[in-house]
Structure formats: structure tokens, C-alpha cells
C-alpha positions as CSV (number, residue, x, y, z in Angstrom):
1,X,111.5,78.1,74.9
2,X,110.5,81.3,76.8
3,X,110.1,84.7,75.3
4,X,112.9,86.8,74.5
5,X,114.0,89.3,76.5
6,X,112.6,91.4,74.0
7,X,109.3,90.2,74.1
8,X,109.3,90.3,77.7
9,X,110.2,93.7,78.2
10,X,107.7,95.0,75.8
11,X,104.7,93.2,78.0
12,X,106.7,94.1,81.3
13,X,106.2,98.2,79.9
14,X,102.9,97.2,79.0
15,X,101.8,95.9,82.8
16,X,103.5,98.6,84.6
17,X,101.8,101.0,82.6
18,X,98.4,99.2,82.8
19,X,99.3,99.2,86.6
20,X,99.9,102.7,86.9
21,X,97.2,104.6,84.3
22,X,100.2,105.4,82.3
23,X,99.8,106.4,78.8
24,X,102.4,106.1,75.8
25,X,102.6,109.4,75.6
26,X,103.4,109.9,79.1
27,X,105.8,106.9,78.7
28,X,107.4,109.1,75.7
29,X,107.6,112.0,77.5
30,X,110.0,111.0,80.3
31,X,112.5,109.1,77.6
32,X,112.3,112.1,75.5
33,X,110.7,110.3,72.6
34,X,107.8,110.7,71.2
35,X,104.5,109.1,71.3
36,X,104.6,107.1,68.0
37,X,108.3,105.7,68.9
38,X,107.2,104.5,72.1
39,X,104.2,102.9,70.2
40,X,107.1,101.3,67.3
41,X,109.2,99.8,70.4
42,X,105.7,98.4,71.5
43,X,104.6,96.8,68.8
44,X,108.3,95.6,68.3
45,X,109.1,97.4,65.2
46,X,112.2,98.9,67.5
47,X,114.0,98.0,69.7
48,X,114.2,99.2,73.4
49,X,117.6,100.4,74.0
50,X,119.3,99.6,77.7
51,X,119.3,103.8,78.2
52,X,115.6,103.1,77.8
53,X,115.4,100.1,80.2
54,X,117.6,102.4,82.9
55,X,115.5,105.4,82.7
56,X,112.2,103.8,82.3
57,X,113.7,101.9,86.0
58,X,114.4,104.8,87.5
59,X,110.9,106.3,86.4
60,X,108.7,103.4,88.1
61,X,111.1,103.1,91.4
62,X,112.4,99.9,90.1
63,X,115.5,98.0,89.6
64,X,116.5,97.9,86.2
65,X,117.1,94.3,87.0
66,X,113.5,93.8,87.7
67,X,112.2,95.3,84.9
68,X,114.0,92.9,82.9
69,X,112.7,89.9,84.8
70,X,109.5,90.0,83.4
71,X,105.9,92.0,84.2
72,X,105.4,89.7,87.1
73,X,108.4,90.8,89.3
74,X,108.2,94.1,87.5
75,X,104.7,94.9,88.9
76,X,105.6,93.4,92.1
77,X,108.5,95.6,93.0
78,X,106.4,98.4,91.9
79,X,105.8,101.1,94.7
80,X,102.2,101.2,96.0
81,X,102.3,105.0,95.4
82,X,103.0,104.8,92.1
83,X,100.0,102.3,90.8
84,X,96.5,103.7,89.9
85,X,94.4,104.7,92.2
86,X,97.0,105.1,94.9
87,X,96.4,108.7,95.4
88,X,93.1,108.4,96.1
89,X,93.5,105.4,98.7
90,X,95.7,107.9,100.2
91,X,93.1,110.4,100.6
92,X,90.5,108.3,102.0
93,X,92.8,107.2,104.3
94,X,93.8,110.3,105.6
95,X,89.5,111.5,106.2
């Protein structure tokens, strides 16, 4: 059997994080928690909640559906501008 949608949501925040340079505490910061709860829904000691799965979609440019499918199609549907180093393609593009 596959992980849990639990599981996999915890490694989907984890990618898109990785994928962006995002930290927990910036992670925190736009659910309005702070950084140690973000770190307890991480390490699975709490759950994420669905407002958290809806905001944390909106956040990333994302469907919520996506984000729920796993890091793969998470990190896929992802918006080049919002993954690391973006910004500075941008710029050297624009020289």
C-alpha cells in the first residue's frame, strides 16, 4: 500500500518548499502559525488541517487538488516564478 494522504502531504510541503528556498518559518508565517507548529505538522506530530492544505494552495499558485496528489504533481504545477532562483533567471534574462 501507498502512503497516506498524510504522509504524502507532509513530503509534498517538504518539496515545494525545498523547490522554492522556503523556510518553516516562512511557511508559518502565511498560515498564521508559528514556526515550531509548522515543524509538529512536519514531523507528523499534528495534523495538517484542509484550511491548511487551501491556504498553503493558494500560497504556491496551486490547486489544492494538486497539492494533495503528491510532491511530484505538486512541484510540477508549481509556477516557474515561484521556485528558487527564479528571480535571478529573470534578471539575467532581462541584461
Amino acid at each position: 500500500m501507498g502512503l497516506s494522504l498524510e504522509e504524502s502531504l507532509r513530503l509534498t510541503v517538504a518539496a515545494l518548499m525545498q523547490a522554492t528556498g522556503e523556510s518553516q518559518r516562512a511557511i508559518a508565517a502565511v498560515l498564521g502559525l508559528t514556526q515550531t507548529q509548522v515543524s509538529r505538522r512536519q514531523s507528523g506530530a499534528t495534523a495538517w488541517s484542509l484550511r491548511d492544505a487551501d491556504v498553503l494552495a493558494e500560497y504556491y499558485g496551486i490547486a489544492a487538488l494538486d497539492l494533495l496528489a503528491g510532491p511530484t504533481r505538486a512541484c510540477e504545477a508549481l509556477p516557474a516564478a515561484r521556485r528558487r532562483g527564479a528571480g535571478a533567471a529573470e534578471k539575467g534574462a532581462a541584461r
